[in-house]
C-alpha positions in Angstrom: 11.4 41.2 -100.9 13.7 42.9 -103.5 16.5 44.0 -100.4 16.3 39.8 -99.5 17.2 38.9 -102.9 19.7 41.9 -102.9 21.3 40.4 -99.8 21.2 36.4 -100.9 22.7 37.7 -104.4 25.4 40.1 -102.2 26.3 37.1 -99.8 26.5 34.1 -102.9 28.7 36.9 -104.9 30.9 37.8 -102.0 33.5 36.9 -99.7 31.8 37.1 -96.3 33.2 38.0 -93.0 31.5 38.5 -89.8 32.4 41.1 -87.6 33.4 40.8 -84.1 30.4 42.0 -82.1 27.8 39.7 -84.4 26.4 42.9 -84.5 27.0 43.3 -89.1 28.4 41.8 -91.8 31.6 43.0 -94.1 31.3 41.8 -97.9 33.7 42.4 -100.8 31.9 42.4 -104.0 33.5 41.1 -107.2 34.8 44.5 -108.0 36.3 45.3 -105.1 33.7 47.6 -103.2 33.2 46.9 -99.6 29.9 46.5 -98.1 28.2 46.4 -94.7 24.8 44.4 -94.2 23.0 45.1 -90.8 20.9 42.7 -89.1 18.0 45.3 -89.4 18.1 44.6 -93.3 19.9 47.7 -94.3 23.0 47.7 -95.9 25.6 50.4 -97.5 28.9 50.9 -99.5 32.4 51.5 -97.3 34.5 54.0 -99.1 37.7 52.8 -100.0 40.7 54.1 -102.1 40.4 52.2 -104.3 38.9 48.8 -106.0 42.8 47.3 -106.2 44.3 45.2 -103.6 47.6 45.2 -102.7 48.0 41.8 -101.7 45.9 39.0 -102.3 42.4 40.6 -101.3 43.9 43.1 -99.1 45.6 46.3 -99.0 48.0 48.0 -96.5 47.1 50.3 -93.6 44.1 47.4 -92.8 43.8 46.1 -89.3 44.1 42.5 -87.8 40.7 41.9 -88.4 40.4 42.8 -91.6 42.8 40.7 -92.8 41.3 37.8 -91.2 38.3 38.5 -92.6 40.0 38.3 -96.2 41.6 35.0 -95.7 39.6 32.0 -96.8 42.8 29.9 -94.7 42.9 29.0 -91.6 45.4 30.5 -89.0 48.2 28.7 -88.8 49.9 31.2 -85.9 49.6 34.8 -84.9 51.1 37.1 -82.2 50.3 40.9 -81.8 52.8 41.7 -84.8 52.1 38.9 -87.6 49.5 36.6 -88.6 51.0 33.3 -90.5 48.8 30.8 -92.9 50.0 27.9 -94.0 48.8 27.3 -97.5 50.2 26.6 -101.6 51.3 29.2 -104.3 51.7 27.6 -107.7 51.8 24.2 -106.5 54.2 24.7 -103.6 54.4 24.7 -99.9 54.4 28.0 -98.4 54.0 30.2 -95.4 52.0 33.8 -95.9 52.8 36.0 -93.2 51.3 39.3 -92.8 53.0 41.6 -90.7 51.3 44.7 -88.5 52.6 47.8 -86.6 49.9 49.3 -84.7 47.2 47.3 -86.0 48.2 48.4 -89.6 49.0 45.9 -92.2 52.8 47.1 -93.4 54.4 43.9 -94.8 53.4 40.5 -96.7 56.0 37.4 -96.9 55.8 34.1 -99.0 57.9 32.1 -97.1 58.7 29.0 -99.7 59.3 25.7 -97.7 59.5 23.4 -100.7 62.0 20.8 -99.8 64.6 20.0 -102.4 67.1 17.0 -102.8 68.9 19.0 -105.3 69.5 22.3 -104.9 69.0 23.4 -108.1 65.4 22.4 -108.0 65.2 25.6 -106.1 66.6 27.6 -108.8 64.4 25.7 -111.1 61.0 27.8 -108.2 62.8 30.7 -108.2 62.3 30.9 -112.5 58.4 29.5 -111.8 57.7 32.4 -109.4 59.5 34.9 -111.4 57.4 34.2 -114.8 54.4 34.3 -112.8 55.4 37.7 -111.2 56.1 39.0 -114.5 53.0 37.9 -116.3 51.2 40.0 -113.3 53.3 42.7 -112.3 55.3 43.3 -115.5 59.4 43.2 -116.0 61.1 43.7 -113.0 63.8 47.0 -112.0 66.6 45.4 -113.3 64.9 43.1 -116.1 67.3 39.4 -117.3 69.8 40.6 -114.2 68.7 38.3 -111.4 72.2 36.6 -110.3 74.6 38.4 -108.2 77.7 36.8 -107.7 79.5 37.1 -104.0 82.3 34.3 -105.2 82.8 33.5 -108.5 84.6 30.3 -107.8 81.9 28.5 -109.5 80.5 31.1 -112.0 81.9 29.1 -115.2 80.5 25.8 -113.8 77.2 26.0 -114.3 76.1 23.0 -113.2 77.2 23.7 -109.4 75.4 26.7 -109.1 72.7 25.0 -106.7 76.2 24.7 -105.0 77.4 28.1 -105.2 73.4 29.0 -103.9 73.3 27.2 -101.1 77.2 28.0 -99.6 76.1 32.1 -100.3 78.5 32.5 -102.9 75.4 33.3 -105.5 72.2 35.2 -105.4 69.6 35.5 -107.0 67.1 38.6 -106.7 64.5 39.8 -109.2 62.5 43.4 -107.6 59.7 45.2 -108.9 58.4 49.0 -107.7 54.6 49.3 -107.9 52.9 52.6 -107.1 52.2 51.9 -103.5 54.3 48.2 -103.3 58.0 46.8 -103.4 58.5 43.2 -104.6 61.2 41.4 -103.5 61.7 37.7 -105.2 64.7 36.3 -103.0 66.7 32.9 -103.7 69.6 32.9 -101.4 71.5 30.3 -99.1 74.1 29.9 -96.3 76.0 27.0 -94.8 73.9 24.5 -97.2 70.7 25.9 -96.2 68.5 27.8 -99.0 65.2 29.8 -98.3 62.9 31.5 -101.3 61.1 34.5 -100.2 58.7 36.7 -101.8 58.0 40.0 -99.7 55.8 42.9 -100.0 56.0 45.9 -98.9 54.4 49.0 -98.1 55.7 51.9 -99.9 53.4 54.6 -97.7 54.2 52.3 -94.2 57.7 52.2 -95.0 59.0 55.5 -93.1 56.6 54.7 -90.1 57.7 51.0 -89.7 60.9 52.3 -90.1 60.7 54.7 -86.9 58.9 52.2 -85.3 61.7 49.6 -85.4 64.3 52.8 -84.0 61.9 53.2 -81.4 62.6 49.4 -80.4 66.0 50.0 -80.4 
């Protein structure tokens, strides 16, 4: 009786994913652990690193199935190499794409695909996303040094630079360098068409996706 409460109170507490031969389930408590429960009623703690995520409810180096088994979304498309969902992050349309070598997660993207009449709006998500980011992360590398000019036609006229964004002629950029995790906030356009990106990726993966993309070469 006490292991059926245990496993009602696991299961109402926990994210639950089944596994692929029916055959156990994978929980993730509140604080992180990782737990299997058996049909036969028993049940035990998965090791892990450690109780952070890297991403979301994931971290790098886990497989396809693992991911899948994080995501409360549904799949919006998936090859061998990437899995894409098609959800919100802080109230605006995006893509997350998670990206795999070897059946290893190496890479995270936030594609942004808020549409914008003005292009400043997009300026306007770039300074949303990067107070959020702060709040969680902390400042970035290069902290109040997020434009980079290419042309600086336009750099006195602030009130074209949604112009000067979307011909390429400004960019703005806004990095952070976690232990294990780079952050890459991007706002940057060309021939009138912007795209806002947040990627993440693997500091420990970065060296093997690296030869792995030589190897494709």
């Amino acid at each position: 009786m006490r292991i059926l409460l245990f496993l009602i109170s696991i299961i109402l507490l926990c994210n639950i994913s089944f596994a692929q031969d029916d055959s156990s389930i994978f929980a993730f408590t509140e604080t992180g652990k990782k737990i299997i429960l058996r049909n036969d009623g028993t049940w035990e703690f998965i090791e892990v690193e450690t109780t952070n995520f890297d991403i979301r409810n994931v971290r790098w180096g886990m497989s396809r199935e693992e991911v899948i088994q994080s995501e409360e979304e549904t799949i919006y498309q998936e090859t061998e190499n990437y899995i894409a969902y098609s959800t919100e992050l802080a109230s605006l349309d995006v893509f997350l794409v998670y990206h795999f070598i070897d059946d290893m997660l190496v890479r995270a993207n936030y594609l942004i695909i808020e549409e914008h009449s003005n292009e400043y709006d997009y300026i306007s998500d770039f300074n949303i996303l990067l107070e959020l980011l702060i709040i969680k992360y902390g400042e970035t590398e290069h902290e109040d040094e997020y434009r980079v000019w290419k042309n600086n036609l336009l750099r006195d006229s602030p009130n074209l630079w949604g112009t000067a964004l979307s011909t390429g002629d400004l960019v703005y950029e806004a990095i952070w360098n976690l232990e294990r995790t780079e952050i890459i906030l991007n706002l940057s356009g060309e021939h009138y068409d912007i795209s806002l990106i947040i990627q993440y990726s693997s500091k420990g993966f970065s060296e093997f996706e690296e030869r792995k993309a030589l190897g494709d070469l």
